[in-house]
N, C-alpha and C positions, 0 to 999 in steps of 0.2 A: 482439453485445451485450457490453457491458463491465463488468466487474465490480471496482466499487469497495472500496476498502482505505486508511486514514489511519494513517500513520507519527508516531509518538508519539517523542519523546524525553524522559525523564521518570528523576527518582532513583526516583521509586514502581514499587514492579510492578506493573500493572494489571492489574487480577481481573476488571473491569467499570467501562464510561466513567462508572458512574452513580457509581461510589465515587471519580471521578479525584478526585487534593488538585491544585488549578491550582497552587498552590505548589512543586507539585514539577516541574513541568514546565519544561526548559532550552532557551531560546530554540537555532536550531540553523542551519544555511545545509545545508538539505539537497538544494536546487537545486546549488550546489556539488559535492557529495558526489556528485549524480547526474550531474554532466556530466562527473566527474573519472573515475567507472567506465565511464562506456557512452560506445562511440566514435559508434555513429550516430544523431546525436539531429538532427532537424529543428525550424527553429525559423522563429516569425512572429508577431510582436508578442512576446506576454510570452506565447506559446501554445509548449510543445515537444513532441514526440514520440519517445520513444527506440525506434527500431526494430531490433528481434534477431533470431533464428532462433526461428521462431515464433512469434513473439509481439511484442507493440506497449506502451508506457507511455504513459500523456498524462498532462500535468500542466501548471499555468502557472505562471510564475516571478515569484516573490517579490524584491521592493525591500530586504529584509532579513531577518535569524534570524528564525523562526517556532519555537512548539512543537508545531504539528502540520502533519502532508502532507498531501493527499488527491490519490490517483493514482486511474487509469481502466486497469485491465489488461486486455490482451488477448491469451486465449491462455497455457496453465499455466507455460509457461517464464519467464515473467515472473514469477509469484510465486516462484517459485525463486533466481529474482536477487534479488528486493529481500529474501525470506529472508538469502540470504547477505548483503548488505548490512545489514540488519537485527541480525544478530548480530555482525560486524564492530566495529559503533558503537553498540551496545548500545541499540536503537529494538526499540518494541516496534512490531506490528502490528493492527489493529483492523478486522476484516472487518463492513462498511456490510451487506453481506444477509441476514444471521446475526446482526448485534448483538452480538459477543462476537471478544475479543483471539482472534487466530491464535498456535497453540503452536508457538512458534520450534524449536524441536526437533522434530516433527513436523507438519508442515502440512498433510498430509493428514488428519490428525482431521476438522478444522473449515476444510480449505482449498479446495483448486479442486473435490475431490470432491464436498465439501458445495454450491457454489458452482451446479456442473453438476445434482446431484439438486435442486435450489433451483428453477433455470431451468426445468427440465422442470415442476413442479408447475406454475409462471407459464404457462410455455404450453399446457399440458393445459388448465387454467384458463381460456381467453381465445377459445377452441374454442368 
């Protein structure tokens, strides 16, 4: 199961998507960015997949600067990349299952831990 996250680039610091100023948000070529870090990405159409130890990214690639990402991770090593990516270029992160920005300094707050005790409720659930 894959567990979504959108890469923000933005002068605002986002507290919550509900308060984003779109004005503040800086178009950005973060398809670029991702194919400049990671050597094995797979690609088919405008489809790619960056595959690591451990863990998988999907994403499909943009005709131009966007302000925001939406990736499909899989597997915690991956938020750990794009963490460190994330503060490199000063993007913030926005975890889709949770509703609320990932704390770049710690992402285990609100990050793959949350992500996993998440899942499990989903599946208990469906039992």
């Amino acid at each position: 199961m894959s567990w979504d996250i959108v890469l923000f680039n933005s002068r605002q610091k986002i507290q919550s998507v509900e308060e984003l100023d779109e004005t503040q948000l800086e178009p950005t070529d973060f398809c670029a960015v991702l194919e400049s870090h990671f050597n094995e990405i797979e690609r088919s159409d405008n489809h790619r997949r960056i595959k690591g130890k451990d863990f998988e990214i999907d994403y499909f690639q943009d005709d131009e600067p966007v302000s925001n990402k939406i990736l499909s991770l899989y597997g915690e090593s991956g938020l750990y990349e794009i963490v460190a990516l994330a503060r490199k270029h000063n993007w913030q992160i926005f975890d889709t299952g949770h509703g609320q920005m990932i704390d770049l300094e710690d992402p285990s707050i609100n990050g793959y831990e949350s992500f996993q005790r998440y899942l499990q409720q989903v599946l208990k659930g469906n039992e």
